[in-house]
C-alpha positions in Angstrom: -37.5 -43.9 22.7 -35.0 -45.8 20.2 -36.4 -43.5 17.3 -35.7 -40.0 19.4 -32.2 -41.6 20.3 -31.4 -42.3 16.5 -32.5 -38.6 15.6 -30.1 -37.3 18.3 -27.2 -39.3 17.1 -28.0 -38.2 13.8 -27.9 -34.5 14.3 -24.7 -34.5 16.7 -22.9 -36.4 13.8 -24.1 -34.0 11.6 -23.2 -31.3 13.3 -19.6 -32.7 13.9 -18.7 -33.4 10.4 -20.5 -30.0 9.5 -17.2 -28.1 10.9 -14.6 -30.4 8.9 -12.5 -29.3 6.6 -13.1 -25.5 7.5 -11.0 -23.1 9.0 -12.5 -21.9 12.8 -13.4 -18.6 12.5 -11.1 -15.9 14.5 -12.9 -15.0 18.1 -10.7 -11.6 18.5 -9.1 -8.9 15.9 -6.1 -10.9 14.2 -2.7 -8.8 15.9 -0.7 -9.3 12.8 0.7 -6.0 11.3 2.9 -5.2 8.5 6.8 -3.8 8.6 5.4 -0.9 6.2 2.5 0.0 8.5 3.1 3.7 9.9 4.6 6.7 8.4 7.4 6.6 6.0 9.6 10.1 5.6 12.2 11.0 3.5 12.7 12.8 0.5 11.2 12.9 -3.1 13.5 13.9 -6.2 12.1 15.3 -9.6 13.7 15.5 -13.2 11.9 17.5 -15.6 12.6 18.0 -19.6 14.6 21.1 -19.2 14.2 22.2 -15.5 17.4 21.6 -13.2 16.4 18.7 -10.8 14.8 19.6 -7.5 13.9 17.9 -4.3 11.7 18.2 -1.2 10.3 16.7 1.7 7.4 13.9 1.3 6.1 11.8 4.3 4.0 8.4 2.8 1.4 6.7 5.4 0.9 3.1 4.6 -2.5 0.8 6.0 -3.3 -2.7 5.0 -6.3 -3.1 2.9 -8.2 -6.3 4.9 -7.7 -9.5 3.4 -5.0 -9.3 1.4 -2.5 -11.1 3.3 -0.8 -8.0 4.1 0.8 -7.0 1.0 -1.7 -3.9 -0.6 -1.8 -0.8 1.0 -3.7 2.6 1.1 -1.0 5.1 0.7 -1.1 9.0 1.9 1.3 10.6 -0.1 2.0 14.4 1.6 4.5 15.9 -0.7 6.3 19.2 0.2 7.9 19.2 -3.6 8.0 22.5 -5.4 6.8 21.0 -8.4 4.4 18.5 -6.6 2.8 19.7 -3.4 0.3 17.1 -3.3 -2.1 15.4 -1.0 -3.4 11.9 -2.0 -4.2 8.3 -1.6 -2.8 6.3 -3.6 -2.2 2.2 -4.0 1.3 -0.4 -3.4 1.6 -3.5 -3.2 4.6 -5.5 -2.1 5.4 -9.4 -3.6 6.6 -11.9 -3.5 5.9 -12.2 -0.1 4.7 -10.0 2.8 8.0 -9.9 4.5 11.4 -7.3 3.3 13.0 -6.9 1.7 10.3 -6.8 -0.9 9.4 -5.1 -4.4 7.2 -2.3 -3.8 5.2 -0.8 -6.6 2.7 2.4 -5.9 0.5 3.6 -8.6 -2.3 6.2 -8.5 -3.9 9.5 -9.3 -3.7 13.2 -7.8 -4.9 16.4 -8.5 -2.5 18.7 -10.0 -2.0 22.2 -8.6 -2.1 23.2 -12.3 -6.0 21.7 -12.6 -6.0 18.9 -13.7 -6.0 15.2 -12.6 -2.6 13.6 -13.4 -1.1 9.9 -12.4 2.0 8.6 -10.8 4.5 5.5 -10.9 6.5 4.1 -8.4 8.5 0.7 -8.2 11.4 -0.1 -6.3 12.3 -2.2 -2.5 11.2 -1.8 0.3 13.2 -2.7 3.4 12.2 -3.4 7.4 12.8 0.3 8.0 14.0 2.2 3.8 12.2 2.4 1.1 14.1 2.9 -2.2 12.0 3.5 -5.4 12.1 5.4 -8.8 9.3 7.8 -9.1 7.2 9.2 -12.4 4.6 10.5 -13.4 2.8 13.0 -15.9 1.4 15.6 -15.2 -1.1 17.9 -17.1 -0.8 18.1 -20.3 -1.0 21.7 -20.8 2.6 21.9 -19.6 5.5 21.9 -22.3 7.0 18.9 -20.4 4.4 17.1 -18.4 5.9 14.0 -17.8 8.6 13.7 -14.9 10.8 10.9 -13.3 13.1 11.0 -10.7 13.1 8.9 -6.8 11.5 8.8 -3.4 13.8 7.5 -0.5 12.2 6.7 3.0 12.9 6.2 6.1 10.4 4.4 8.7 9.8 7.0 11.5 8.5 5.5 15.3 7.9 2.0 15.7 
């Protein structure tokens, strides 16, 4: 009888000190979002080597990527630009922290509507409900002029 008594003290210990030092493990879907969650719309502004500057309508769609203390993002860029009717997914990130104002930087690929697959550049702040950023990029290079700068401003829309 002492023997089986010793073996269950020994395995509740064990199985007390087992848990130490670790975090518990989350019963229910954590609740926290992020300010840049949702859809962002505004306006996206292009400068070209010798074509006069031109804007047009772009709408960005952030969601967190899981685990990364909400500050990357998937990003759906829908562009209504002349120059850039585009539909991708592209990455930001947002640092120092996960709270604005913070520096937002989006970088990523889309496919041209001249063929070809080209990238794109964008760093600037992000605020609780604007987004403020430069915006570049080159394009394909069977243009004269395929690179391009210019700006994206953004407004949160809903919530």
């Amino acid at each position: 009888m002492r023997r089986s008594t010793h073996h269950v003290a020994v395995v509740l210990f064990l199985v007390a000190v087992g848990g130490c030092g670790r975090e518990s493990t989350p019963t229910s879907p954590s609740n926290l979002r992020s300010f840049l969650e949702g859809v962002w719309t505004g306006t996206l502004t292009i400068e070209r080597e010798g074509e006069p500057t031109t804007s047009g309508a772009t709408a960005w769609t952030f969601e967190v990527m899981p685990g990364t203390n909400l500050q990357s993002f998937n990003v759906r860029i829908q562009s209504q630009h002349t120059f850039l009717p585009i539909t991708s997914t592209v990455l930001s990130q947002i640092t120092p922290g996960n709270t604005p104002p913070a520096r937002i930087s989006t970088q990523g690929t889309y496919t041209s509507p001249r063929g070809c697959t080209a990238s794109l550049l964008s760093v600037g702040t992000a605020d609780a409900r604007t987004i403020e950023a430069d915006f570049s990029g080159v394009d394909c290079p069977s243009l004269q002029h395929p690179t391009f700068t210019g700006r994206v401003q953004l407004t949160k829309t809903g919530a």
